[in-house]
Backbone as CSV, one residue per row, in Angstrom:
resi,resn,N_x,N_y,N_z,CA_x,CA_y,CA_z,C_x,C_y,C_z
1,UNK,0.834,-1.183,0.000,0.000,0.000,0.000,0.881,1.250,0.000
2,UNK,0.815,2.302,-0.528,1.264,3.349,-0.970,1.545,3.926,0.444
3,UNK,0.174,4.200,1.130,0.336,4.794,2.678,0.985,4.356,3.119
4,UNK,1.258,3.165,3.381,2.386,2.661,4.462,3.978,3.001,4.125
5,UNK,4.141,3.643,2.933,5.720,4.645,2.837,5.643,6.086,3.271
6,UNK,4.809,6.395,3.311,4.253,7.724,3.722,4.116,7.729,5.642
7,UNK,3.330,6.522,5.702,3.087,6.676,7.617,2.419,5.620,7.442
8,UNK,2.757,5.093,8.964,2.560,3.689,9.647,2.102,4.011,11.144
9,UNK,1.148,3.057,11.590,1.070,3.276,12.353,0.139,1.982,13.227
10,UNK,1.256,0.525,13.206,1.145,-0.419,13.773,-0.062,-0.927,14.785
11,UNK,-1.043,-1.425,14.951,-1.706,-1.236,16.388,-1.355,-2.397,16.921
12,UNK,-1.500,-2.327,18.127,-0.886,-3.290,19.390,-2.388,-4.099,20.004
13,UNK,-2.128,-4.500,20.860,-3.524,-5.264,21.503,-3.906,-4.548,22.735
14,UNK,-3.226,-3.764,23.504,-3.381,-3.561,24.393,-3.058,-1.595,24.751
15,UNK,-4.639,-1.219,24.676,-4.983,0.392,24.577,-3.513,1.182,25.379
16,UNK,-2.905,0.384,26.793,-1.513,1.114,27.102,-0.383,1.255,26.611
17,UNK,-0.158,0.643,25.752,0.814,0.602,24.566,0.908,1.395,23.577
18,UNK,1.850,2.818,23.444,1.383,3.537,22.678,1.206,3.349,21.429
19,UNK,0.350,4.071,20.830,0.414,4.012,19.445,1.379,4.203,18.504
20,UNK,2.700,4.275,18.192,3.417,4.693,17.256,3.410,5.334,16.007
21,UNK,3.490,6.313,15.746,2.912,6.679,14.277,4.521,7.352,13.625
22,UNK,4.756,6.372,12.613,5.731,6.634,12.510,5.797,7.517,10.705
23,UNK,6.289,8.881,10.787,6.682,9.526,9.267,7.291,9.083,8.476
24,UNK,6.972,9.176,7.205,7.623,8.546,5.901,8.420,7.674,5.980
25,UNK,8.411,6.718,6.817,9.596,5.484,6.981,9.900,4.952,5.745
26,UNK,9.240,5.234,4.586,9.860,4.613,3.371,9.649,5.669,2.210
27,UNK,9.990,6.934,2.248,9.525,7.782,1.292,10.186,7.500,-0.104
28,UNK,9.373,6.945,-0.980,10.501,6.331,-2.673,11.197,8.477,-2.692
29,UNK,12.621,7.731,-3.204,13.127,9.067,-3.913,12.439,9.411,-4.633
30,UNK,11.649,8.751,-5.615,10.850,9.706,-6.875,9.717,10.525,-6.115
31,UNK,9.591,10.922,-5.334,8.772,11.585,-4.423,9.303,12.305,-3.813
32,UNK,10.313,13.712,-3.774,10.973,14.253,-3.281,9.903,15.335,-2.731
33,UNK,9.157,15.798,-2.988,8.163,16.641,-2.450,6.772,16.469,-2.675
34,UNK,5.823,16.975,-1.573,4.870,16.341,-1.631,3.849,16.178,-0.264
35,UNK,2.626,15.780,-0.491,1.914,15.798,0.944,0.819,15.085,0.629
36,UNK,0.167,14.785,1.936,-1.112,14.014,2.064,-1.759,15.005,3.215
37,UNK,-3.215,14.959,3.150,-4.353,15.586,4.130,-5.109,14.552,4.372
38,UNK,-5.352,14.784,5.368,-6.307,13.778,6.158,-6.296,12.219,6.365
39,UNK,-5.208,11.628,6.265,-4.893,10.216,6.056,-5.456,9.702,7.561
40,UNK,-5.761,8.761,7.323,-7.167,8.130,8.823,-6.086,6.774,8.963
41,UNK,-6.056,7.027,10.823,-5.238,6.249,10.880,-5.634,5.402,12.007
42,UNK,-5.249,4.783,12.812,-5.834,3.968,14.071,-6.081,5.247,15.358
43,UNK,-7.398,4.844,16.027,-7.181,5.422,16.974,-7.965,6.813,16.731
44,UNK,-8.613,6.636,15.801,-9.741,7.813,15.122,-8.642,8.853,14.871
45,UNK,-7.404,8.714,14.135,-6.541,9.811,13.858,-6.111,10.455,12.446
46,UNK,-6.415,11.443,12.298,-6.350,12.087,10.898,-4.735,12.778,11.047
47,UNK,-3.998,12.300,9.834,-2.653,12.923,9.885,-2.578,13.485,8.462
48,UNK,-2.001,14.780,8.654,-1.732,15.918,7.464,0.183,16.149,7.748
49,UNK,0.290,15.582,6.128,2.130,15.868,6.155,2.737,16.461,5.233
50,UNK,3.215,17.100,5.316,3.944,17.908,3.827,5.611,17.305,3.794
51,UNK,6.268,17.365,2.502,7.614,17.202,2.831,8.111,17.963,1.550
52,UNK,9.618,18.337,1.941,10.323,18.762,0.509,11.823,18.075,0.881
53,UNK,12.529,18.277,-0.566,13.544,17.618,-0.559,14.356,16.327,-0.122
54,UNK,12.772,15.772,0.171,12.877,14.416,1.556,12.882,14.557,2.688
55,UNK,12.791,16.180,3.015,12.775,15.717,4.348,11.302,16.880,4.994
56,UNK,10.883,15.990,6.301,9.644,16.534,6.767,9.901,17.954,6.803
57,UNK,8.264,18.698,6.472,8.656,20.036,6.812,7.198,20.213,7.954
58,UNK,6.506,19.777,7.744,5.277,20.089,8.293,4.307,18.377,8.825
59,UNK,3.845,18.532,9.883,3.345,17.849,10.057,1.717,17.904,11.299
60,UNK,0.715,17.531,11.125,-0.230,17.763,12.051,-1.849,16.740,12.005
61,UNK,-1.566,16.407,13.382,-2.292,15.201,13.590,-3.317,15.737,14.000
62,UNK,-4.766,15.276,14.293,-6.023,16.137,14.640,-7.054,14.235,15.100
63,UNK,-6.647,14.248,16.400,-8.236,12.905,17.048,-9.606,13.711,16.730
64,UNK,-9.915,12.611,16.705,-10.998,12.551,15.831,-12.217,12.929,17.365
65,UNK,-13.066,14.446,16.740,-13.917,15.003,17.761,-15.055,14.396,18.593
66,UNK,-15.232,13.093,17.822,-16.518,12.496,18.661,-15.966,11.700,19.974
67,UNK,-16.333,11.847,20.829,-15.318,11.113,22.177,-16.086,9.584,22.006
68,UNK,-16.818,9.651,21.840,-17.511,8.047,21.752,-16.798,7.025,20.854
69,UNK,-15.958,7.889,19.900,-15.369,6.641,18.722,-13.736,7.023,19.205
70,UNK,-13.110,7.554,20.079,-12.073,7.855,20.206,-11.322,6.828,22.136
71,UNK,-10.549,6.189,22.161,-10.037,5.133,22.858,-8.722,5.820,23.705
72,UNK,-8.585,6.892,24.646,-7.637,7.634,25.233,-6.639,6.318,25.107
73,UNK,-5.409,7.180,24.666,-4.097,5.789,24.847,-2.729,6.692,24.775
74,UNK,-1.413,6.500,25.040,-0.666,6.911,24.559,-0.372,7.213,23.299
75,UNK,0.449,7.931,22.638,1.026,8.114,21.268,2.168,8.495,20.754
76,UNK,3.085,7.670,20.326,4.495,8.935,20.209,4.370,8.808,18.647
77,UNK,5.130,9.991,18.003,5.714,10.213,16.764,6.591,10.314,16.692
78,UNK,7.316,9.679,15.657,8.701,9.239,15.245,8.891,10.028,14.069
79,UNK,9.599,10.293,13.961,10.634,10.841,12.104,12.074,10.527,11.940
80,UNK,12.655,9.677,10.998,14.104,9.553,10.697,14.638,9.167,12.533
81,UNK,13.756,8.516,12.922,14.162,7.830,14.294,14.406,8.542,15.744
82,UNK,13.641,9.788,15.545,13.695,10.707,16.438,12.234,10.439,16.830
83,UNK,11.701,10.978,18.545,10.542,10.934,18.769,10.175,12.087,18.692
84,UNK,9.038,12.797,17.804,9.034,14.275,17.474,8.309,14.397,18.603
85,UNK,7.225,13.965,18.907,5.711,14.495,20.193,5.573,12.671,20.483
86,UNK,5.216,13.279,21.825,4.222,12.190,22.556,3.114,12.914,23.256
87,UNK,1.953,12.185,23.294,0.856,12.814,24.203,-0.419,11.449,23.793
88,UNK,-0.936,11.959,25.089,-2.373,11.430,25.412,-3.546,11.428,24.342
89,UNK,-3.936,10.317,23.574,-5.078,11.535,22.276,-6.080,11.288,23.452
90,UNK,-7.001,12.314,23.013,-8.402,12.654,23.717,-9.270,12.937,22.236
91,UNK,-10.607,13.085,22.522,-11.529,13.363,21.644,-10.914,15.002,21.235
92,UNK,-10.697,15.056,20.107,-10.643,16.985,19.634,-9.366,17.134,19.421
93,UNK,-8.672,16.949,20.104,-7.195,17.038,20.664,-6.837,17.443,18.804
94,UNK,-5.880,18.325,18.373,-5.201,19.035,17.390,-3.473,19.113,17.733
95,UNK,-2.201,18.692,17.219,-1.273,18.536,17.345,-0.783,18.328,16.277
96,UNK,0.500,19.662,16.694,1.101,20.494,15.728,2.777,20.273,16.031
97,UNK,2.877,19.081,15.239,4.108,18.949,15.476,5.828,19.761,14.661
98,UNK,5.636,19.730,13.369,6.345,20.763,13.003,5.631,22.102,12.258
């Protein structure tokens, strides 16, 4: 699947285990610039990413507002093996990582 060079984001069995959402872990070179909006990910999570030259420039995650479809858990984000943010998702919650 195309998404999964773009962002991954593994789920585990057990809601204390954070979620990992990891950036472009496989971005093809022929894609040197470029972005996705709204990519739906586990965990009722919409991720928006921009990149140039290969490397991230922008990135911002947004849980998903209905609290009824949303599962409080940990979360970290990763890029090129760095942890950019960690936090709690909640229903609404908007996070603005670069």
């Amino acid at each position: 699947m195309i998404q999964n060079a773009l962002l991954q984001a593994p789920d585990v069995s057990n809601l204390t285990i954070p979620l990992v959402i990891t950036l472009l872990p496989a971005l093809p070179v022929q894609w040197p610039s470029g972005s996705i909006l709204g990519a739906r990910i586990r965990g009722g999570i919409s991720v928006d990413i921009q990149w140039k030259e290969g490397k991230l420039t922008r990135a911002m995650l947004t849980v998903d507002s209905r609290k009824g479809n949303v599962r409080q858990r940990p979360v970290r984000v990763v890029y090129d093996g760095q942890v950019l943010a960690s936090f709690d998702s909640e229903a609404g919650i908007v996070k603005r990582i670069l």
